[in-house]
GUNULO-231680 format. One line per 8 residues: number of its first residue (from 0); their letters; for each residue x negated, z, y of N, C-alpha, C. Coordinates in Angstrom, 1 decimal, m for minus. Atoms other than C-alpha are relative to their C-alpha. Example, Ala and Ser with C-alpha at 12.3 -4.5 7.8 and 13.67 -1.06 7.14 Angstrom:
GUNULO-231680
0) AS) m0.9 0.0 m1.2 m12.3 7.8 m4.5 m0.9 0.0 1.2; 0.9 0.0 m1.1 m13.7 7.1 m1.1 0.8 0.8 1.1
//
This chain:
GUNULO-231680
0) XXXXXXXX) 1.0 1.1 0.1 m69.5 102.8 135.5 m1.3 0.5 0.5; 1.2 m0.3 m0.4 m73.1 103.0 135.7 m0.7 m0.6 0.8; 0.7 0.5 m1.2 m75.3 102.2 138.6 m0.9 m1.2 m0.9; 1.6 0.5 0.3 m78.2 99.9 138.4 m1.4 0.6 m0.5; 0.9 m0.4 0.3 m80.2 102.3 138.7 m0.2 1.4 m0.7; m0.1 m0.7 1.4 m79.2 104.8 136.3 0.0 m0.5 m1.2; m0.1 0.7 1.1 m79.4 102.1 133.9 m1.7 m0.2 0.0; 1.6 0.2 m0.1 m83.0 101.9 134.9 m0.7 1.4 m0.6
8) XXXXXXXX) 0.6 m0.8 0.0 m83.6 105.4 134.6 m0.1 0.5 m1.4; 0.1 m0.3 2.1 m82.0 105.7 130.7 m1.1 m0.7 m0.5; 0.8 1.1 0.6 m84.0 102.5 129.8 m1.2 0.8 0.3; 1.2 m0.6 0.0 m87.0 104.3 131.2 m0.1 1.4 m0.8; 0.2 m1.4 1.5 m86.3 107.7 128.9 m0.1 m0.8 m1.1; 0.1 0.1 1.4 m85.4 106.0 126.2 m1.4 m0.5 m0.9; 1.0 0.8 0.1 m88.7 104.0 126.5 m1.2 0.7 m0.1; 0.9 m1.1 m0.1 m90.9 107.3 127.2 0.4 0.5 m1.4
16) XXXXXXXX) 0.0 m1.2 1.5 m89.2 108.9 124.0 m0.5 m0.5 m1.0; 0.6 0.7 0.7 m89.9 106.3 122.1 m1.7 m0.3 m0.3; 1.4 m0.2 m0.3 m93.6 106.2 123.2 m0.3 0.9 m0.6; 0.5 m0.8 0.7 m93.6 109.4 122.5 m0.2 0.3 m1.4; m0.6 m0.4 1.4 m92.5 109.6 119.2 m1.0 m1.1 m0.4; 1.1 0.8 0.7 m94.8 106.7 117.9 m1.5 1.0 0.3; 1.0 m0.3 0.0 m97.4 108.4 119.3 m0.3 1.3 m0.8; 0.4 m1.3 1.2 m97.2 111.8 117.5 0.4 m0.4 m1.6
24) XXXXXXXX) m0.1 0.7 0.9 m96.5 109.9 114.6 m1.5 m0.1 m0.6; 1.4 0.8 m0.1 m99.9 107.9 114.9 m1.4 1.3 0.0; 0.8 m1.2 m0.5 m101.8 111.3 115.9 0.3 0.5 m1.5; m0.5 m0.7 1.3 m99.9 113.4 112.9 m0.5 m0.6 m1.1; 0.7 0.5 1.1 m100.8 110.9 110.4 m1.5 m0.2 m0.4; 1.4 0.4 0.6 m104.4 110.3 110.9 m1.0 0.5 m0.6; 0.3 m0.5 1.4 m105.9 112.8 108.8 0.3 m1.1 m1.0; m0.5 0.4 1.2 m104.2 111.2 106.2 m0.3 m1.7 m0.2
32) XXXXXXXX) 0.2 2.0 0.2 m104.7 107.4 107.0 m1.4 0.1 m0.4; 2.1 0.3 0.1 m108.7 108.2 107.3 m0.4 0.5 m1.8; 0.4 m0.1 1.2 m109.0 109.7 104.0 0.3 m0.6 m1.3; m0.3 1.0 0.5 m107.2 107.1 102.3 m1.0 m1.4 0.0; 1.3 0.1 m0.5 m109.8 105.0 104.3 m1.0 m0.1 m1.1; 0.8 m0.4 0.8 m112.1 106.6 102.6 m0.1 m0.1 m1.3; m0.2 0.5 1.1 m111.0 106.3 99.0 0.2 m1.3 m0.4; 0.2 0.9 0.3 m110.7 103.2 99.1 m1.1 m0.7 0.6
40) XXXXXXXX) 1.6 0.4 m0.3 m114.2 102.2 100.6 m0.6 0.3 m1.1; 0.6 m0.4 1.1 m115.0 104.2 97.7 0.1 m0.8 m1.4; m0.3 1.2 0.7 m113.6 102.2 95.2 m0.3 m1.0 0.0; 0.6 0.9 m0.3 m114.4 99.5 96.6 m1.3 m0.3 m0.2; 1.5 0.0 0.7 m118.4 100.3 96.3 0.3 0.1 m1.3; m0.4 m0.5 1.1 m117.6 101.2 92.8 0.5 m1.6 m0.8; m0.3 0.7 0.3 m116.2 97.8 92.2 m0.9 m1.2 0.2; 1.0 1.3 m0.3 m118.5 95.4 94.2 m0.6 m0.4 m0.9
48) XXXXXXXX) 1.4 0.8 0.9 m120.3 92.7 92.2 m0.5 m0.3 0.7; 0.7 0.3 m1.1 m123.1 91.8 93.1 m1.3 1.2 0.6; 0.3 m0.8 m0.4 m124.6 95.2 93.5 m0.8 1.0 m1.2; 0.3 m0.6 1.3 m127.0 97.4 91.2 0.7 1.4 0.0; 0.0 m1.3 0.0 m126.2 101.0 90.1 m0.6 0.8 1.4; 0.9 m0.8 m0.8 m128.6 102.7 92.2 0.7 m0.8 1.5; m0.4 0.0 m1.9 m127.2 100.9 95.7 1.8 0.3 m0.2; m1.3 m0.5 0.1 m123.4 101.7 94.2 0.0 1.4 0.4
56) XXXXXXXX) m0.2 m1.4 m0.2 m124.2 105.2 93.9 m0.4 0.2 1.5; 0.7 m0.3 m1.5 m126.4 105.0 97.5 1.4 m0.2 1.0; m0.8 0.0 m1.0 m123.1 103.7 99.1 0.9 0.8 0.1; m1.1 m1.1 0.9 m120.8 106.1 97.2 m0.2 1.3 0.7; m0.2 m1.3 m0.2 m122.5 109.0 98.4 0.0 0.3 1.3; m0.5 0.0 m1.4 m122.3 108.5 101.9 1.2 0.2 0.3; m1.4 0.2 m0.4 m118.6 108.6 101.7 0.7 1.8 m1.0; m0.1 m1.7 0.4 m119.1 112.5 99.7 m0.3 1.0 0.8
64) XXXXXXXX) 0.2 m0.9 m0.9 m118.7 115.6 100.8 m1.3 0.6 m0.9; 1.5 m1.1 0.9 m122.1 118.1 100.2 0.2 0.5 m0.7; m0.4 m0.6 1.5 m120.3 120.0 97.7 0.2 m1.3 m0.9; 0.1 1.2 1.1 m119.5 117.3 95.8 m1.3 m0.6 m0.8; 1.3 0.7 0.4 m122.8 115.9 95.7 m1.0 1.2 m0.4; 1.2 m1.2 0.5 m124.7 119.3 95.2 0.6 m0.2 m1.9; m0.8 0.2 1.2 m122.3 119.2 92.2 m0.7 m0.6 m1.5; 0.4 1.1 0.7 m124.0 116.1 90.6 1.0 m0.9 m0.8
72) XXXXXXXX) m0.5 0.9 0.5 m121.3 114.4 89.4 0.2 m1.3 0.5; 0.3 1.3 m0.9 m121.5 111.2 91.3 m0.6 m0.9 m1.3; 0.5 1.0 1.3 m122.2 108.5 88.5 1.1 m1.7 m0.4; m0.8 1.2 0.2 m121.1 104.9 87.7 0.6 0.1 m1.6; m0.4 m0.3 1.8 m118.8 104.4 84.9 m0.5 m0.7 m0.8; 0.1 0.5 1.4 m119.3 103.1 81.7 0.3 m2.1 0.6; m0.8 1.1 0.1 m117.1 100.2 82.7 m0.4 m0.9 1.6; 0.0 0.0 m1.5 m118.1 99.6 86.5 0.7 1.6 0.7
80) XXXXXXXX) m1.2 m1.5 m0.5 m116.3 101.9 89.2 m1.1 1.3 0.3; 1.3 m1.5 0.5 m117.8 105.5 89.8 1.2 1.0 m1.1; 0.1 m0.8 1.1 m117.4 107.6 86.9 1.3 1.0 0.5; m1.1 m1.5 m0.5 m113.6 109.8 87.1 0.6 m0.6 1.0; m1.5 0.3 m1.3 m111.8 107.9 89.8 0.3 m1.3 m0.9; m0.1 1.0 0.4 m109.8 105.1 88.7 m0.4 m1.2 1.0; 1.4 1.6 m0.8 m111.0 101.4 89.7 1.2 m0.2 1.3; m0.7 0.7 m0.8 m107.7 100.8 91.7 0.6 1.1 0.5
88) XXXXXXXX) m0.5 m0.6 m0.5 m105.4 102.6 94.0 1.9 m0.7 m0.3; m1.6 0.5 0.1 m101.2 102.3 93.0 0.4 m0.3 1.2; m0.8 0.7 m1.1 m98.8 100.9 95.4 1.0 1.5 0.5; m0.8 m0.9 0.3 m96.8 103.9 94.3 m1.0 1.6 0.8; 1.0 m1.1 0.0 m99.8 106.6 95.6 0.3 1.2 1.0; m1.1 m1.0 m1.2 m98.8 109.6 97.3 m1.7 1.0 0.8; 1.1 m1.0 m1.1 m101.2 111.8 100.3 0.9 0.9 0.7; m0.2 m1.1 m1.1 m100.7 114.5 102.0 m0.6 1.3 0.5
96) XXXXXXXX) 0.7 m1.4 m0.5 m102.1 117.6 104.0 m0.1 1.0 m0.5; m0.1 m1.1 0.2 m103.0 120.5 102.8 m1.0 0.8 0.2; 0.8 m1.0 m0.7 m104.3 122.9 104.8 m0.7 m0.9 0.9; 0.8 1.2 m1.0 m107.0 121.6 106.8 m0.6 m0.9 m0.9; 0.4 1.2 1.2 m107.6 119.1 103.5 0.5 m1.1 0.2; m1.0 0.3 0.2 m106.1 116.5 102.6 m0.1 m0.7 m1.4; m0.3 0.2 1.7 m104.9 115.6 98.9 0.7 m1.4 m0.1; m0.3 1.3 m0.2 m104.6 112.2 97.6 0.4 0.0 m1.9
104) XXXXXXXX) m0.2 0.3 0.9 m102.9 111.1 94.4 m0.1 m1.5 m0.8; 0.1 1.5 m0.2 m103.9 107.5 93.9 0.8 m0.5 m1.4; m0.6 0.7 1.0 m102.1 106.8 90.8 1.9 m0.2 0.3; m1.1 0.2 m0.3 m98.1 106.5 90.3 0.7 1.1 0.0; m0.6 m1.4 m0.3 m97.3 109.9 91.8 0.0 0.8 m1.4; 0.5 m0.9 1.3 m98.5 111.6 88.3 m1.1 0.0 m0.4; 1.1 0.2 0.4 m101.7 112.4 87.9 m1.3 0.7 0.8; 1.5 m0.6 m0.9 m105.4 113.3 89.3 0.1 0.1 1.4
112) XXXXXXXX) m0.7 m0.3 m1.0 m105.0 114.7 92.5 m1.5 0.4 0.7; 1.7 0.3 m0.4 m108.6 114.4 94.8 0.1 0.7 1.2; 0.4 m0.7 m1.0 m109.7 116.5 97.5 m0.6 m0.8 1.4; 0.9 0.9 m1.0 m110.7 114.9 101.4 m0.2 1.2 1.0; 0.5 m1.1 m1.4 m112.5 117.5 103.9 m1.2 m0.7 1.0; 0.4 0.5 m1.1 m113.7 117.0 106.9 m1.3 0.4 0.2; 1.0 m0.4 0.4 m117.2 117.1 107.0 m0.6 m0.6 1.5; 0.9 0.7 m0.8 m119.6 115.9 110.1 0.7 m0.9 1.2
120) XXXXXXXX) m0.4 1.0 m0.4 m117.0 114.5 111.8 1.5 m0.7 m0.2; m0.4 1.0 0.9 m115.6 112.3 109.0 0.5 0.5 m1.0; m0.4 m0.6 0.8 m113.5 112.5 106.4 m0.3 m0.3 m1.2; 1.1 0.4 1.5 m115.6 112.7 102.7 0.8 0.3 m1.0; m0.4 m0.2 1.0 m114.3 112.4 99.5 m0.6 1.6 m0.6; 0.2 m1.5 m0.2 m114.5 116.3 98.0 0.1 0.2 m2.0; m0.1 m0.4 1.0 m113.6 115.9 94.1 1.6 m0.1 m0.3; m1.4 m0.8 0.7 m110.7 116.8 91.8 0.5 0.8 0.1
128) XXXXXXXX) m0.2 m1.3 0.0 m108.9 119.4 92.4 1.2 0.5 m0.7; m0.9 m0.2 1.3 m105.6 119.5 90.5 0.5 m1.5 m0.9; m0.8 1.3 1.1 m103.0 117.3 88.3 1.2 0.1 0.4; m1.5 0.0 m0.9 m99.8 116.4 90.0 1.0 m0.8 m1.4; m0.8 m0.1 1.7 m97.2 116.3 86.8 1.6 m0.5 0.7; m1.7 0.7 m0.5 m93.4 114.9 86.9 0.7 1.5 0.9; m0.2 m1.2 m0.7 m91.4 116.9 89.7 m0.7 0.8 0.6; 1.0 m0.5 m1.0 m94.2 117.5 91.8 m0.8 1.6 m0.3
136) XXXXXXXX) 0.7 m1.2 0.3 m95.6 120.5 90.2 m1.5 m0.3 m0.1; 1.8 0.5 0.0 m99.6 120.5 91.0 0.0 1.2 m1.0; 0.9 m1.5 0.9 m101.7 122.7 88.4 m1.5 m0.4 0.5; 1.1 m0.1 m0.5 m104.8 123.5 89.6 m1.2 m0.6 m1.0; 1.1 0.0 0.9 m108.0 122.0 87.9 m0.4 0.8 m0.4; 0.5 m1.0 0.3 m109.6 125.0 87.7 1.2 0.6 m1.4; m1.1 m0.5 1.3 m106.3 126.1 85.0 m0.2 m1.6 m0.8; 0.2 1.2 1.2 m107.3 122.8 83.1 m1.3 m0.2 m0.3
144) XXXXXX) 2.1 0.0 0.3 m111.2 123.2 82.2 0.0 m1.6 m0.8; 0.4 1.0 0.8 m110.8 120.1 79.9 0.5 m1.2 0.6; m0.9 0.7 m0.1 m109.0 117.8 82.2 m1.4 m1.5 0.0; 1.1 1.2 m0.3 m110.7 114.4 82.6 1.1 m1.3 1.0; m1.1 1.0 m0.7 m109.7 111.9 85.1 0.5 m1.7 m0.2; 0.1 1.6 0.9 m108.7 108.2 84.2 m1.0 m0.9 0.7
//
């Protein structure tokens, strides 16, 4: 039989481990939550009504990295939106780390695969960088010169 107070003392581990474990969880993920974040603030300017071109792009680019923008591709689409990202983010959308990056797939785990680096701080949108294809095989942009994104 167990004491009182070894019943206190489990309840108190199991209560620290658990702590613990949420917390490196919470820690481990946040790269990844912020640049998400970020894509969709972006989208979001991109979608706002209500708003001309020129303050779409103004809010857009605050949320790019300096490559990106030395770049110049930064542009509203045709349709609304900025120009090469889609207007919405899937339910289905996959992220994750790589390297000190972090890579976001916002469609339904097939497809344009977007760059986030850490820039000033903050985490900035960075571009295209591959195409994430059935069975998880990335191919690099750079091996697709003609890709276009939806």
């Amino acid at each position: 039989m167990m004491t009182r107070a070894r019943h206190v003392l489990v309840a108190t581990l199991v209560l620290f481990l658990l702590v613990a474990a949420i917390s490196y969880e919470a820690i481990s993920t946040r790269p990844v939550r912020q640049a998400i974040r970020v894509y969709t603030e972006l989208i979001t300017v991109g979608n706002r009504p209500g708003l001309s071109d020129s303050q779409r792009l103004g809010e857009a680019r605050a949320l790019c990295s300096a490559r990106y923008l030395a770049a110049g591709t930064l542009a509203v689409g045709p349709e609304g939106g900025i120009a090469g990202l889609p207007r919405t983010i899937n339910r289905n959308f996959q992220a994750w780390r790589h390297g000190a990056d972090v890579w976001l797939c916002p469609t339904n785990r097939i497809g344009p695969v977007y760059q986030f680096v850490r820039e000033n701080g903050d985490w900035r949108f960075d571009g295209l960088v591959a195409l994430l294809r059935p069975r998880g095989e990335i191919v690099p942009a750079s091996e697709l010169p003609a890709i276009e994104a939806p």
